[in-house]
N, C-alpha and C positions, 0 to 999 in steps of 0.2 A: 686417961685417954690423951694421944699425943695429938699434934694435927694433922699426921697421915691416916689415923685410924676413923672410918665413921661413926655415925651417931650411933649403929645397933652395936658396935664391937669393935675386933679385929681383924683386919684384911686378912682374907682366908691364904695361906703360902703356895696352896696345894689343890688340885682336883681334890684329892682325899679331903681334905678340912672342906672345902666349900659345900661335899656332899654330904660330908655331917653336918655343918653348919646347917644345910637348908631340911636335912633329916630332923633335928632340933626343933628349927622352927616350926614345920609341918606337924608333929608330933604335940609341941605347946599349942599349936593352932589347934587340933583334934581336942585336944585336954579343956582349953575354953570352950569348943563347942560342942562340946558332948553332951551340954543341957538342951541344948538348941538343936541335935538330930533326933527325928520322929524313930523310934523304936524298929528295929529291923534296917535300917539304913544305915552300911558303914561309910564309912568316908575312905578316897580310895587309897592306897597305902604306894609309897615311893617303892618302883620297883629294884632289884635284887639280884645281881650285883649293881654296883652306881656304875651311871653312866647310860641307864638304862634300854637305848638302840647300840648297837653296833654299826659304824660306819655302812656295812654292808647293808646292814637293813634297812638304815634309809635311803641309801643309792636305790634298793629295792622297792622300795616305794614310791621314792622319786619318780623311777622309769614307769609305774605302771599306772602314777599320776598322767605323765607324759602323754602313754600308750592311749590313756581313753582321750586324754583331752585329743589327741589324732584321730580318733573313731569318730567323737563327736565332732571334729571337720572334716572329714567326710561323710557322715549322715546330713551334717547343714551342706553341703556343694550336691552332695545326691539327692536331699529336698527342694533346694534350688532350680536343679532340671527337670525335676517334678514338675516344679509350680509350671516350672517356661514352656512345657509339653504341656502340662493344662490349658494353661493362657493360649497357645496355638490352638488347642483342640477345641475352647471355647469360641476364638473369635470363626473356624470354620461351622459351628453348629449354627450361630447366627442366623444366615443366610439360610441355610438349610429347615431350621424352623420358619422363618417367615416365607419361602415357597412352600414348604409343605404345608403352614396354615391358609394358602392363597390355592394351593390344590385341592385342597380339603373342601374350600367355597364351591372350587368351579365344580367337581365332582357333584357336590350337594346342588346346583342348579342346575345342571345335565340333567339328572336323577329327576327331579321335578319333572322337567321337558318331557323327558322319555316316558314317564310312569303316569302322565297325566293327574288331574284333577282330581281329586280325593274321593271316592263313591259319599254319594248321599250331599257335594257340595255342589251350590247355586254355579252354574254355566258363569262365564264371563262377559261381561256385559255387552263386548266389544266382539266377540267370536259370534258364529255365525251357527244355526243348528247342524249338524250332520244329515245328509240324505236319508 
């Protein structure tokens, strides 16, 4: 070994040798652990030809990484205006519940007023009989 070559070998010359070199290794790695995978389990195998994506394909992935992470910022800006049309519509119901629980009272004492005293209860103490 000279002192340009590392400690596992040979500096690879070539895409070719690196992707055998690393076929080699994967291949010995398989070979020691083949006591060590549960039955039915392969281990996965370096794809065919080397090199395994083509430029294209991962441009192609790249863009459609892209394309959702821009979906997913416009679902979060469209949830956004959600929320802020909620929050408006929250703080007008506000108000709107607490008159309509304060109409609710005055109706239910009207309602007394109007409907009189319950049949079969004591007169009021303070009222006067009827002619």
């Amino acid at each position: 070994m000279t002192e340009q070559e590392p400690a596992g070998g040979r500096v690879p010359r070539s895409i070719d040798e690196f992707v055998a070199q690393l076929r080699g290794f994967t291949d010995r790695a398989r070979g020691m652990a083949a006591g060590a995978v549960p039955g039915g389990f392969s281990l996965p195998r370096l794809p065919s030809p080397p090199g395994a994506m083509s430029a294209a394909q991962l441009r192609a992935i790249d863009q459609a990484v892209k394309g959702q992470r821009r979906q997913i910022q416009g679902m979060v800006a469209q949830l956004q205006a959600f929320d802020e049309q909620l929050a408006v519509f929250e703080r007008l119901l506000d108000p709107l519940v607490e008159w309509s629980s304060t109409w609710a009272r005055l109706e239910e004492s009207v309602a007394d007023l109007v409907r009189g005293p319950a049949p079969g209860a004591p007169p009021d103490a303070g009222s006067a009989p009827a002619p």
